[in-house]
C-alpha positions as CSV (number, residue, x, y, z in Angstrom):
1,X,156.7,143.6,79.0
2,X,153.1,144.7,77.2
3,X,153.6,142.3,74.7
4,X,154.1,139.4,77.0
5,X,151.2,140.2,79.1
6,X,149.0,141.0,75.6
7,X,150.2,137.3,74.5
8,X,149.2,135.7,77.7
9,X,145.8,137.4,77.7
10,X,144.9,136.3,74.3
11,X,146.4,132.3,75.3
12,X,144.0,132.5,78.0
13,X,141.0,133.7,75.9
14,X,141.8,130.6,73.4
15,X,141.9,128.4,76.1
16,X,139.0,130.0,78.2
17,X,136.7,129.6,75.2
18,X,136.1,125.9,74.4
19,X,136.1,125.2,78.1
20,X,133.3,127.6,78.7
21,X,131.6,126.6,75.6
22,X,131.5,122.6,77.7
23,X,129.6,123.9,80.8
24,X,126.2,123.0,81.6
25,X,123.9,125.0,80.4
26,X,120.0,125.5,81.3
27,X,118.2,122.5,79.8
28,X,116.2,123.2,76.8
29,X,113.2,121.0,75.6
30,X,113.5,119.2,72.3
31,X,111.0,118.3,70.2
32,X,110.6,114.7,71.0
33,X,111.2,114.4,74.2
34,X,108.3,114.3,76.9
35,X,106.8,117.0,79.2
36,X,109.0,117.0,82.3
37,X,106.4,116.3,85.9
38,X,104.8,119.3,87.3
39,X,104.2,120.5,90.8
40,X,101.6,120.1,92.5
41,X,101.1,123.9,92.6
42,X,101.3,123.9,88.9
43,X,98.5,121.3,88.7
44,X,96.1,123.2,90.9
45,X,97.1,126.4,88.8
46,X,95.6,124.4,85.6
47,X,92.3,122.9,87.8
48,X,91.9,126.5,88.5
49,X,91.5,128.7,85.2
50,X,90.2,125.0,83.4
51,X,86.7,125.0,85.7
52,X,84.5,128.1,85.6
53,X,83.8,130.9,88.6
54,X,81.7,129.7,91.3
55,X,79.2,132.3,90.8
56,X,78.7,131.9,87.4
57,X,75.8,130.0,85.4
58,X,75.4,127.9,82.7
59,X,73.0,130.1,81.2
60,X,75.1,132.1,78.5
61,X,75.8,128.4,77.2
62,X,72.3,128.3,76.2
63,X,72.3,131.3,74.0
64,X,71.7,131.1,70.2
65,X,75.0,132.1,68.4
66,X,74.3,135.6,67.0
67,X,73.9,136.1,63.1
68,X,76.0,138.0,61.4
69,X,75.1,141.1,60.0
70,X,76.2,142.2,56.0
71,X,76.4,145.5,55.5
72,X,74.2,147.4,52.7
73,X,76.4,147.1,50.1
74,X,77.4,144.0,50.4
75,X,73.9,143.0,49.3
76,X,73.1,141.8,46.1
77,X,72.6,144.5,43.9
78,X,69.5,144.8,41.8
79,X,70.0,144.1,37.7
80,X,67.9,146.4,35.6
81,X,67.2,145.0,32.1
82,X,66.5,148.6,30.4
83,X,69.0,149.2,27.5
């Protein structure tokens, strides 16, 4: 009796396999196909971090860009010519 009910589980695992291998699965973007349409919530989410803080000013964009600063030794050292 074990070994009938042991043969019937392992028929139904070899047949359970291929047909759970065929169901629809979550669709996954490939690499040439386009961007799928976005919500409009999505949209607004973009428009919202792409434009800066209402409060803010364009005044750090005038700033020079700060010069970087070498370390003592990675100056040039001095060559002495006494021998």
């Amino acid at each position: 009796m074990k070994l009938k009910i042991a043969g019937l589980v392992a028929v139904i695992a070899l047949l359970a396999g291929p047909a759970w291998a065929q169901m629809s699965q979550p669709h996954v973007q490939g690499p040439g196909e386009p961007d799928k349409d976005k919500t409009p919530a999505q949209i607004e989410d973009e428009k919202a971090t792409e434009r800066p803080p209402k409060g803010s000013d364009k005044a750090g964009a005038k700033l020079a860009p700060a010069k970087p600063k070498t370390p003592k030794s990675a100056a040039k050292p001095e060559m002495s010519t006494k021998q």
